[in-house]
Backbone as numpy.savetxt, mean C-alpha at the origin, in Angstrom:
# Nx Ny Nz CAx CAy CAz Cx Cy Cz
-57.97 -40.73 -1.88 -58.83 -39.54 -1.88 -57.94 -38.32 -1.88
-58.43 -36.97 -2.64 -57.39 -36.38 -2.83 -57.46 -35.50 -1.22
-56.59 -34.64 -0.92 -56.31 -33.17 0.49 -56.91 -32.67 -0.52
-57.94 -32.18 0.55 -58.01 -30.74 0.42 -57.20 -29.65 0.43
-56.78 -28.70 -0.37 -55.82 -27.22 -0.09 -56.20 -26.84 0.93
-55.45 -26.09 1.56 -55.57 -25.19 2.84 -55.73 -23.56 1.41
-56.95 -22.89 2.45 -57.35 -21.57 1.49 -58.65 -22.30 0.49
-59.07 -23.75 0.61 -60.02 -23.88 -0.15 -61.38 -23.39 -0.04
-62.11 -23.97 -0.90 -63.75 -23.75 -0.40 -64.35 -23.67 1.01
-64.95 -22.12 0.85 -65.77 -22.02 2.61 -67.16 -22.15 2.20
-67.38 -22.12 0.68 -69.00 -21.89 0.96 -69.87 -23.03 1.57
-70.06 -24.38 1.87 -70.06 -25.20 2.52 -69.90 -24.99 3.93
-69.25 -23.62 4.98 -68.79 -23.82 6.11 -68.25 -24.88 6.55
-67.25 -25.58 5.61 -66.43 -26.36 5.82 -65.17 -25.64 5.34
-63.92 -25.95 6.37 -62.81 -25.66 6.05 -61.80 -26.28 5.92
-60.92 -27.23 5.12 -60.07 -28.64 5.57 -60.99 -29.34 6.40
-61.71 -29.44 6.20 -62.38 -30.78 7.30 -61.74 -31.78 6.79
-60.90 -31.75 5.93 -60.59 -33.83 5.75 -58.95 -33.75 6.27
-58.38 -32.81 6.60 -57.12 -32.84 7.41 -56.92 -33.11 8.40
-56.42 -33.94 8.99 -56.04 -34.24 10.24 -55.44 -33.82 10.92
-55.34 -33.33 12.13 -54.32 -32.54 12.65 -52.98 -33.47 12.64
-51.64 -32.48 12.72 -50.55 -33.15 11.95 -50.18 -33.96 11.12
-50.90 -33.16 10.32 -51.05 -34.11 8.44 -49.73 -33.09 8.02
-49.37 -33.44 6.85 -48.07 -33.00 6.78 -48.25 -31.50 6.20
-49.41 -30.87 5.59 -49.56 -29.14 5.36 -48.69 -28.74 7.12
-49.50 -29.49 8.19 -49.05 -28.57 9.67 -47.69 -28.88 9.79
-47.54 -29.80 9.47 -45.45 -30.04 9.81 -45.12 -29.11 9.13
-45.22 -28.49 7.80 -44.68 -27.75 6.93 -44.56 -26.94 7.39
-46.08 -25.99 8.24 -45.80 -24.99 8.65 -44.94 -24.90 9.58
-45.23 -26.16 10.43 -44.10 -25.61 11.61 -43.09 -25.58 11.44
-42.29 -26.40 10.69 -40.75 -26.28 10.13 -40.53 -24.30 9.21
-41.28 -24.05 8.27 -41.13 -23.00 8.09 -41.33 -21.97 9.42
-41.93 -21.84 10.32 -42.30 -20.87 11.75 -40.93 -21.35 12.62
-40.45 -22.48 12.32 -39.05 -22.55 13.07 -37.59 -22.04 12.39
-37.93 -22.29 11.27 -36.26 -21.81 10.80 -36.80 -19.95 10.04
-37.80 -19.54 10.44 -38.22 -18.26 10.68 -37.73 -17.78 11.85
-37.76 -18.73 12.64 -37.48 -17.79 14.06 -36.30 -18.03 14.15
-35.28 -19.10 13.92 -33.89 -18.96 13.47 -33.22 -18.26 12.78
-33.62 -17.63 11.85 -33.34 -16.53 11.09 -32.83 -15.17 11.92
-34.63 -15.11 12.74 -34.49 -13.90 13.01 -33.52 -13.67 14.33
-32.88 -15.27 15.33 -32.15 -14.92 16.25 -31.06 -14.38 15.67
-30.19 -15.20 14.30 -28.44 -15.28 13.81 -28.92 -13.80 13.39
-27.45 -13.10 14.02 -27.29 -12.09 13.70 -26.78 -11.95 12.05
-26.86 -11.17 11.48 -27.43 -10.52 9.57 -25.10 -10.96 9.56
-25.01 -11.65 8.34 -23.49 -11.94 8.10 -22.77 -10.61 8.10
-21.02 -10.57 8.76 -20.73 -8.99 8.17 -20.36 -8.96 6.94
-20.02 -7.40 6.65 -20.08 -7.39 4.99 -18.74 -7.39 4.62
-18.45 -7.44 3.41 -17.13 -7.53 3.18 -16.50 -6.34 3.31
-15.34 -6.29 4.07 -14.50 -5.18 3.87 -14.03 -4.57 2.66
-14.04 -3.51 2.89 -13.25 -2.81 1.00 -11.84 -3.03 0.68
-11.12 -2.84 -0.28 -9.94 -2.42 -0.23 -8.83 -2.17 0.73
-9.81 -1.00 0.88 -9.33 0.34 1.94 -9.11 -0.27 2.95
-10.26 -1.02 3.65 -10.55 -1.31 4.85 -9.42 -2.27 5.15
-9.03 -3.23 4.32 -8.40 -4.45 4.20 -6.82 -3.81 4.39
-6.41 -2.63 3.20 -5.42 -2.10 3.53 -5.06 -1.36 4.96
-5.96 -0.83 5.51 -5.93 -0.54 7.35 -5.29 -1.40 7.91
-6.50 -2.18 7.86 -6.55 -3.29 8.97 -5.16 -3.97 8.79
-4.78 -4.57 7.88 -3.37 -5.23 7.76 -2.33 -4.12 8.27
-2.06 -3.32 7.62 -0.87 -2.36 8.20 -1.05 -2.29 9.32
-2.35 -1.99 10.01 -1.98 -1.34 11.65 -1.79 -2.41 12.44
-1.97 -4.34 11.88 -1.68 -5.21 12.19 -0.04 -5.35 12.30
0.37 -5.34 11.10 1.48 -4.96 10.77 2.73 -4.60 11.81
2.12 -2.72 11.32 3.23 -2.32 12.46 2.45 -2.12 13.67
1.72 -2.67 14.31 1.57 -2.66 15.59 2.66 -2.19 16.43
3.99 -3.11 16.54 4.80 -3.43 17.36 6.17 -2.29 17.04
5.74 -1.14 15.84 6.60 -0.75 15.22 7.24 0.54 16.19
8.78 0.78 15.55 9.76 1.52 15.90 10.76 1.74 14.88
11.40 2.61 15.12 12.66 2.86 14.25 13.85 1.50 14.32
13.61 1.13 12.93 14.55 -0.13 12.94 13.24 -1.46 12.46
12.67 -1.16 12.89 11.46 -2.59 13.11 11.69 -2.86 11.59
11.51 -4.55 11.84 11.05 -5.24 10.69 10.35 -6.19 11.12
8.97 -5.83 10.20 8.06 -7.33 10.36 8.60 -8.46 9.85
8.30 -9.57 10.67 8.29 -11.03 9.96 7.55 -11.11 9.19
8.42 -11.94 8.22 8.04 -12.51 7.17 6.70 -12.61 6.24
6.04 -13.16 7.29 4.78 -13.74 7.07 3.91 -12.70 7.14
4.36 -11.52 8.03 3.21 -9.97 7.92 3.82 -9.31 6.82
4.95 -9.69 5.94 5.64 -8.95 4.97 4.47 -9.47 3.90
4.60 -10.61 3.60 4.02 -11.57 2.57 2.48 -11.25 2.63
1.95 -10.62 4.17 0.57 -10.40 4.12 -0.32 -9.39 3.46
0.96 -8.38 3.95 0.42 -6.28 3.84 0.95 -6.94 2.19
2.03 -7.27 1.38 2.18 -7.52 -0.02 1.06 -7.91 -0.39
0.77 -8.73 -0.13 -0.21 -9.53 -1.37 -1.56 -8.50 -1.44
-1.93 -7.77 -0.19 -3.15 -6.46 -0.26 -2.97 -5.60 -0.96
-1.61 -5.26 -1.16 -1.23 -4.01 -2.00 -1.27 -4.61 -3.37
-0.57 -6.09 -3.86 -0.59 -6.22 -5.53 -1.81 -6.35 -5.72
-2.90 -6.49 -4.84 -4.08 -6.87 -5.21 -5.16 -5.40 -5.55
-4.51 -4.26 -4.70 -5.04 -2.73 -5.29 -5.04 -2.33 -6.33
-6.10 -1.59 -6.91 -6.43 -1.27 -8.48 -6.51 0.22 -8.18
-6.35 1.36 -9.02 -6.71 2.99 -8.59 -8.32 3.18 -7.97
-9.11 2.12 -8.95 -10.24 2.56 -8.42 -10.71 2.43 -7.03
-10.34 1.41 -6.12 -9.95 1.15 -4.65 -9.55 2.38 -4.08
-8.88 3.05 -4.31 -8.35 4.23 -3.50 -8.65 5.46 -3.75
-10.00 5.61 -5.21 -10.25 6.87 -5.34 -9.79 7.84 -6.23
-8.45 6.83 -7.06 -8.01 7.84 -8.10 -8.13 7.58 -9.36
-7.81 7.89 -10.36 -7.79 7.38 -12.05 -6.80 8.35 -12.69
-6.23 8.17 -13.60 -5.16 9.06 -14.17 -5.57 9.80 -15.24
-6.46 10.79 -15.28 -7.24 11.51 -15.64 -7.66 12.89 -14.35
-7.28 12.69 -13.17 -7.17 13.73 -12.32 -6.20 14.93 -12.42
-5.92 16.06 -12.13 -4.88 17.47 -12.45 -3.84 16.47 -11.82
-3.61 16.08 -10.80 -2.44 16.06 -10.08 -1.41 14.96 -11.01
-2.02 14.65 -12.13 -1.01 13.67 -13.04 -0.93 14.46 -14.61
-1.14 15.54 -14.39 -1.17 16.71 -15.72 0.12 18.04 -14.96
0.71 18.18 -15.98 1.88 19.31 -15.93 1.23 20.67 -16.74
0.37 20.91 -15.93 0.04 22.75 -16.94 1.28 23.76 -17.25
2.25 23.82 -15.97 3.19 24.76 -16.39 3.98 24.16 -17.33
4.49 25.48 -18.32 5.54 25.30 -19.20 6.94 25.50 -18.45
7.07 26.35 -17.45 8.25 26.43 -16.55 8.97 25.41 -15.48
9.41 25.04 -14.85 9.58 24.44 -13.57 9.66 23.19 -13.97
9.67 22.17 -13.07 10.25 20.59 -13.57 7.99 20.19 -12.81
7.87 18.91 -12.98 6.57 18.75 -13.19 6.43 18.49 -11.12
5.59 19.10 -10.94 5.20 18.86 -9.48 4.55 17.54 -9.15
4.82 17.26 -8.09 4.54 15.89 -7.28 3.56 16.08 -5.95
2.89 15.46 -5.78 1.21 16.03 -5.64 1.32 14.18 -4.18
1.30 14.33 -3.22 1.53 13.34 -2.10 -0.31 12.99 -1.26
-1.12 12.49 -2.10 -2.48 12.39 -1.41 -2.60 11.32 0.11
-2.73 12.12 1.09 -2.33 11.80 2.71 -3.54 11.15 2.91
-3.95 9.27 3.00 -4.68 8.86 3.92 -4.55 8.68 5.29
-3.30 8.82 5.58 -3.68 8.35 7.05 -2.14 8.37 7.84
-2.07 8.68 9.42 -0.70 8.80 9.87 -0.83 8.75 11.15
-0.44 7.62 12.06 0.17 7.80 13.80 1.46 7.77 13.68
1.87 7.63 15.26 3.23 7.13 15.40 4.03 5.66 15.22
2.66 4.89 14.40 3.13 3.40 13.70 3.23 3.36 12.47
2.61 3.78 11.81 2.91 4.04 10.07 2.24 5.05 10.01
1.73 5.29 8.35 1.26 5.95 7.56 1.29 5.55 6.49
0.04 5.98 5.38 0.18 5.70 3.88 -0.65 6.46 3.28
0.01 6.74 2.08 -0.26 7.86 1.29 -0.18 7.01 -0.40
-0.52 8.15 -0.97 -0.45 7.92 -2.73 0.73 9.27 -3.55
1.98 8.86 -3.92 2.26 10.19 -4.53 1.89 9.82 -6.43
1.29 10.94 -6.54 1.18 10.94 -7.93 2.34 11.76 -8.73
2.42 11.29 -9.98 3.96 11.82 -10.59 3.20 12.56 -12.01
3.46 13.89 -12.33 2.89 13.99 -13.80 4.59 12.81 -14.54
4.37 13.13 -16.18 5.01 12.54 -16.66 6.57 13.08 -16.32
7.53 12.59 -16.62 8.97 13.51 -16.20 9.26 13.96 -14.86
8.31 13.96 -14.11 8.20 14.26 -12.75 9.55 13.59 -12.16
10.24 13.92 -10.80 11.31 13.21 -10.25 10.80 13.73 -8.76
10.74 12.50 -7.99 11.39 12.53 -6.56 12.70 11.71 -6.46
13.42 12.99 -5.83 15.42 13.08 -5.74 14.95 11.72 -4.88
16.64 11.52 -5.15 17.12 10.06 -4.35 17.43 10.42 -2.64
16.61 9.92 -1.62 16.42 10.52 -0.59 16.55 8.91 0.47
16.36 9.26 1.95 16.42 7.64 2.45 14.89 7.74 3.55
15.20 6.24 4.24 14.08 6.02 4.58 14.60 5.66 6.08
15.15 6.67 6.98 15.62 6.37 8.25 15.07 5.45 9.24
15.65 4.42 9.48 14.87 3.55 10.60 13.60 2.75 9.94
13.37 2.77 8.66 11.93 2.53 8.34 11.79 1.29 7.64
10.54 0.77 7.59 10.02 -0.62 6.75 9.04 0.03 5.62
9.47 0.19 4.36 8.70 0.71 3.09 7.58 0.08 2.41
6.42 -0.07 2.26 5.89 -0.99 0.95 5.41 -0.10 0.04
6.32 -0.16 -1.08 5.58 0.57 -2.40 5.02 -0.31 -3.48
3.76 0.12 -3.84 3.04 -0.02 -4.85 2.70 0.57 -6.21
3.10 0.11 -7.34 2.66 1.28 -8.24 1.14 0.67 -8.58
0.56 2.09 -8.56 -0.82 1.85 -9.02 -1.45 1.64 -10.17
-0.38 2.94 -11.14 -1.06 2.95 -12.62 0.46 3.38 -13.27
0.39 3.83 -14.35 1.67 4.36 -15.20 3.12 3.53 -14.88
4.29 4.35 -15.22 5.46 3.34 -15.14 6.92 4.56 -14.78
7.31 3.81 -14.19 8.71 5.03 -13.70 9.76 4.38 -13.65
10.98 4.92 -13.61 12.22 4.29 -13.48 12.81 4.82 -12.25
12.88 3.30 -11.43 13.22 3.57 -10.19 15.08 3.01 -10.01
15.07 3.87 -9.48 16.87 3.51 -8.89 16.85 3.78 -7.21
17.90 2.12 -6.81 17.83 2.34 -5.46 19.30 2.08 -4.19
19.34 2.45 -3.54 20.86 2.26 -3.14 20.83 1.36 -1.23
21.60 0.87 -0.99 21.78 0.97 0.31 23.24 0.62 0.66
23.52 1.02 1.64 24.93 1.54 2.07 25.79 0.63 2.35
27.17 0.55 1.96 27.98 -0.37 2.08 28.09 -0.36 3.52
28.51 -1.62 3.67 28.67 -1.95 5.30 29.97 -2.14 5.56
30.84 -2.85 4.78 32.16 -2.93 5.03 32.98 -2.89 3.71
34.77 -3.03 4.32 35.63 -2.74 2.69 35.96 -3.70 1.65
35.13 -5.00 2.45 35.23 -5.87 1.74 33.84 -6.08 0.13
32.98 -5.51 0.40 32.00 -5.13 -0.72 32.63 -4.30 -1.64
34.07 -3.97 -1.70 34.69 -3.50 -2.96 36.36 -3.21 -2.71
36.83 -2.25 -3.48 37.88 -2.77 -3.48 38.44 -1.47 -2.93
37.75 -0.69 -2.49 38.22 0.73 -2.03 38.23 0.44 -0.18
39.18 1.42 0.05 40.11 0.99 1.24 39.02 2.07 2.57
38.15 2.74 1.81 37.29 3.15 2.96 35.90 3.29 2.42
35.04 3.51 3.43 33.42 3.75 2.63 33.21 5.63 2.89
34.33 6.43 3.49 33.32 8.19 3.17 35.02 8.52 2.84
34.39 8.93 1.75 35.38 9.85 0.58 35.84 11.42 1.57
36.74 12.14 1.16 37.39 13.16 1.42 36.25 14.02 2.13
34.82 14.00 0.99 34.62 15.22 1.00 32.90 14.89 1.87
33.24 13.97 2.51 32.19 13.64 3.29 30.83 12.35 2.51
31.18 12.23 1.69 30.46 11.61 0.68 30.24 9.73 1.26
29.03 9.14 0.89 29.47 7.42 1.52 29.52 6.73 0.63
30.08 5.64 0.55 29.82 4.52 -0.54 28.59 3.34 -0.15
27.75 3.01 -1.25 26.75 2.74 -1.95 26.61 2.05 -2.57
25.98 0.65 -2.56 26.03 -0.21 -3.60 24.52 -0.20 -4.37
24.53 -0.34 -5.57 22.89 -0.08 -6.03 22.19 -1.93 -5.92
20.75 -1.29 -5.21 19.96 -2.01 -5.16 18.94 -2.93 -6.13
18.43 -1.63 -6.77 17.53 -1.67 -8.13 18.01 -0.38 -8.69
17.84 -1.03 -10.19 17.92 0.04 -11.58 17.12 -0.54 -12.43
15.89 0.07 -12.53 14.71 -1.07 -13.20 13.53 0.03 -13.28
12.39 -0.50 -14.32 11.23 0.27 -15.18 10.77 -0.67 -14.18
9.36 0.29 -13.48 9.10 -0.56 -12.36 7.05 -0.10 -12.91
6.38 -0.91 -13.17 5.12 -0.54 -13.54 3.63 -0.69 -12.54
2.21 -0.76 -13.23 2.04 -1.33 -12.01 1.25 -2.94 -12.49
2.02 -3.64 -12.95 2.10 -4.86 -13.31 3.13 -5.43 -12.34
4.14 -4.76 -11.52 5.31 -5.31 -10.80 4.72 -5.37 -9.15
5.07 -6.52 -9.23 5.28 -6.96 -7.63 5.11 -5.51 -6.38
4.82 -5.79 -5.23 4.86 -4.61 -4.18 6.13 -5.03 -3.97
7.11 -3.62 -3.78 8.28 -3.48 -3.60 8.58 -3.41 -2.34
9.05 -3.94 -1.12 9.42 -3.59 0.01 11.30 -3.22 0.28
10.95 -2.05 0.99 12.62 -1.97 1.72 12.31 -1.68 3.06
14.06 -1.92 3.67 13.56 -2.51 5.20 14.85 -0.95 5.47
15.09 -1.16 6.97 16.27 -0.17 7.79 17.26 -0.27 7.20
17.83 -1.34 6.88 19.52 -1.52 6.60 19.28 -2.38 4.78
18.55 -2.63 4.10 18.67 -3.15 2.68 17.25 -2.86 2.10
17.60 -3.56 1.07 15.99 -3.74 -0.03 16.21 -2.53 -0.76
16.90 -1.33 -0.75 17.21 -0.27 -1.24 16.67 0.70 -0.49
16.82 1.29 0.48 16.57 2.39 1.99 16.72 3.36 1.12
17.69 3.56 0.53 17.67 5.25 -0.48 16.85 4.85 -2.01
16.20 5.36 -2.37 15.74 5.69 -3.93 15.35 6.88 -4.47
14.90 7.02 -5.80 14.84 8.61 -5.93 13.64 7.57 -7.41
12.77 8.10 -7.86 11.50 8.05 -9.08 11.75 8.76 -10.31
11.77 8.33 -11.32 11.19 9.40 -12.32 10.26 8.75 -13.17
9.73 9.49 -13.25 8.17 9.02 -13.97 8.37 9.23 -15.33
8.25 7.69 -16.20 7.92 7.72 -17.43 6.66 8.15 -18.44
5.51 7.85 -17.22 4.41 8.40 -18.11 3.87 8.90 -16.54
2.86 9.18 -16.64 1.86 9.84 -15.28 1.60 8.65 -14.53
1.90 8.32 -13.56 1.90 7.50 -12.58 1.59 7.54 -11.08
1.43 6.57 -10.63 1.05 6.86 -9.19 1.33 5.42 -8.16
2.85 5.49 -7.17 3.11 4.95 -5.97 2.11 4.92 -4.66
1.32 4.02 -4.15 1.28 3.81 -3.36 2.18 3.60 -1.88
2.72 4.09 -0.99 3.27 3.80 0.04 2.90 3.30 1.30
3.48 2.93 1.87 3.00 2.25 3.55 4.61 2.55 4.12
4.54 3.19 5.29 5.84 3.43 5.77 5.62 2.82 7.00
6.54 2.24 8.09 6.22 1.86 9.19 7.74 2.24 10.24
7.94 2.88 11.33 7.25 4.09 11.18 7.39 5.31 10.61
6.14 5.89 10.74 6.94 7.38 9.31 7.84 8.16 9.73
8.21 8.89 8.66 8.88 10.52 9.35 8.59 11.44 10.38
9.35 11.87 11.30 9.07 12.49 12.54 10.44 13.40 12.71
10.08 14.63 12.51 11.24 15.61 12.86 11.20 15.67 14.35
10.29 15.58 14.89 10.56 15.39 16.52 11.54 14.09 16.95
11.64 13.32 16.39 11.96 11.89 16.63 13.22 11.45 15.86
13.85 12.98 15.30 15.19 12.87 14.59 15.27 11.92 12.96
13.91 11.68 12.24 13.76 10.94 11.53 13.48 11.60 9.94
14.35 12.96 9.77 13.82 13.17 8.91 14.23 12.81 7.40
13.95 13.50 6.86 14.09 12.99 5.38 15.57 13.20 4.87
16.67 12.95 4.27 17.38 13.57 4.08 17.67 12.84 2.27
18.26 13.89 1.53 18.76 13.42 -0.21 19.90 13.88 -0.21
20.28 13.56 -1.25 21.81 12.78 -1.80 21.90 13.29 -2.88
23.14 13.41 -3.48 23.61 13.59 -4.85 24.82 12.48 -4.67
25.10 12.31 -5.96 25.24 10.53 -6.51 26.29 11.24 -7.07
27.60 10.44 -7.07 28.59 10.36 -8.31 29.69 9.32 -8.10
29.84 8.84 -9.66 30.77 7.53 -9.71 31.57 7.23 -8.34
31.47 6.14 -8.55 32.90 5.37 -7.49 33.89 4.49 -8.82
35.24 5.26 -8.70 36.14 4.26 -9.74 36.79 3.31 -9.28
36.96 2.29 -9.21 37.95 0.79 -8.70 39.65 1.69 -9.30
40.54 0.57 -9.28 41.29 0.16 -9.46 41.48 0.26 -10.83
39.87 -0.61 -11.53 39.93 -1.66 -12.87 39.08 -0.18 -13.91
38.99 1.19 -13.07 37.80 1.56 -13.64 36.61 2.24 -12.91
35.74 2.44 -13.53 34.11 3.20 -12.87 33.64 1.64 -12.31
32.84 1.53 -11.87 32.28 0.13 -10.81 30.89 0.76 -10.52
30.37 0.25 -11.43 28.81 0.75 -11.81 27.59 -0.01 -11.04
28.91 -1.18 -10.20 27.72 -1.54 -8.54 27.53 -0.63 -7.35
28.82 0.51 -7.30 28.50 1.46 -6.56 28.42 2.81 -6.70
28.42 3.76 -5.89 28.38 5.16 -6.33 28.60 5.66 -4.85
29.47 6.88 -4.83 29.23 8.09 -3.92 28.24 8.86 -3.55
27.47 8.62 -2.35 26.35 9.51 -2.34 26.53 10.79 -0.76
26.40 12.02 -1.49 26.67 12.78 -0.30 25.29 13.46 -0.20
25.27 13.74 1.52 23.97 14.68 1.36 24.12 15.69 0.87
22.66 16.90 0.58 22.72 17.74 -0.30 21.43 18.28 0.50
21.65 19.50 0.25 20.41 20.72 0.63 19.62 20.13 -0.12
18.00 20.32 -0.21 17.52 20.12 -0.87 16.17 20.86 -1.21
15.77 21.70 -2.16 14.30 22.21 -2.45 13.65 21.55 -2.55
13.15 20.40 -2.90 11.98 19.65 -3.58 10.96 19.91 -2.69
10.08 20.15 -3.08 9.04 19.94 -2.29 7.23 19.53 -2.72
6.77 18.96 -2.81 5.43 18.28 -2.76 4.77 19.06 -2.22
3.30 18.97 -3.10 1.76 19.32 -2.38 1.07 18.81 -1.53
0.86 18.20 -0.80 -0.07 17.26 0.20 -1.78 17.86 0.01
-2.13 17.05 -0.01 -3.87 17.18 -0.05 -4.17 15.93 0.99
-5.09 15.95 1.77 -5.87 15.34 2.51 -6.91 14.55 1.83
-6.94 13.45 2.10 -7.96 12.50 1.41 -8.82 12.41 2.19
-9.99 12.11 2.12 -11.64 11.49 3.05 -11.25 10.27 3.32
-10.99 9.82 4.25 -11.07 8.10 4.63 -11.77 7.41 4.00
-11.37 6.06 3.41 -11.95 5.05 2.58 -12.51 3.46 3.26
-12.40 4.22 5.06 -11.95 2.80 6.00 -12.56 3.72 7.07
-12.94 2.73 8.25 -13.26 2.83 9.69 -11.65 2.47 10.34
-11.32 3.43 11.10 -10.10 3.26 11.80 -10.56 2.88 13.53
């Protein structure tokens, strides 16, 4: 005999009369009225973090523990990396179609434009954008753990870190007459943003570098910890010239002395892209 529907015929003043109580329409319901009310205890899933958020959260993981000198292990190196090769411009808000990657003046060398997300006394990270030809001088990174990213365009990066002893060459001291140090180069390489996140640490990976931008481009950074003129950490650049051997010029190292320096960058303040 067939069930009656539930919602059938009332004109009869009959309603399911041929259902039995706990015929299987009432199990149904009750299974639906139970994993209804299960629903409504589990709290709603969280949402995915952004980019941004992801880039926070790792760095301030990161350098938590940070100081002048610090280097993360390994495994937080390999972590904050893989967040950064995984950043696209649109993640952070920019596209290369903004002024700060256009050179209007005909005068002056092309300005470098430093967009500031974020800064304590454990890191900081920022975006510098480069118009084309643009140069940031070869400068160092005192006490610090670097991760650079290129975002978009392509530059030629050169990088140095400092000889440690006289056995890395064949010269009988590392500071020349005139105050100058010896230098072995790190990287000399077209660095895009198809390339790996670049890290340098306190003492290698290339601590000094200097940029020039082949087309309009834009570095991502993560410093850990940043610059602090209170904290004796400031920036200082170099001017570069040959070191000759014995045999010749020795084009693994170079003389680098400090140097006054003008350069100077725009900073603009960015809107947070993250809950801190």
């Amino acid at each position: 005999m067939p069930v009656a529907q539930v919602g059938g015929d009332t004109r009869g003043g009959r309603v399911n009369a041929d259902l039995p109580d706990g015929s299987a329409s009432s199990r149904k319901t009750r299974r639906r009225q139970k994993k209804s009310s299960a629903a409504a205890a589990s709290p709603p899933p969280a949402p995915t973090p952004t980019p941004m958020q992801r880039l926070f959260d790792t760095s301030r993981e990161v350098f938590s523990d940070s100081f002048p000198g610090f280097v993360p292990p390994p495994d937080a190196v390999a972590r904050l990396a893989a967040i950064l090769n995984d950043l696209k411009p649109r993640d952070v808000g920019i596209d290369p179609n903004m002024p700060f990657f256009r050179h209007a003046e005909s005068k002056g060398p092309p300005p470098v434009t430093y967009l500031h997300f974020y800064d304590c006394d454990k890191f900081s990270f920022g975006i510098f954008c480069l118009p084309k030809s643009a140069v940031i001088p070869l400068h160092n990174h005192p006490g610090m753990t670097v991760f650079s990213k290129m975002l978009c365009g392509s530059m030629h990066l050169k990088s140095y870190d400092w000889a440690t002893s006289n056995s890395e060459s064949e010269t009988n001291t590392l500071t020349s007459s005139d105050g100058a140090r010896l230098a072995k180069i790190n990287t000399d390489a077209v660095v895009d943003a198809a390339s790996e996140t670049i890290v340098l640490y306190p003492e290698n990976g290339g601590n000094l570098h200097c940029f020039t931008a082949l087309t309009p481009c834009a570095v991502l950074d993560v410093m850990g910890p940043p610059y602090s003129h209170a904290d004796g950490r400031d920036c200082a650049y170099y001017d570069e010239s040959a070191y000759s051997s014995s045999d010749g010029v020795d084009v693994r190292y170079s003389w680098l002395k400090e140097i006054p320096s003008m350069f100077e960058m725009k900073g603009v303040q960015m809107a947070r892209r993250f809950v801190v």
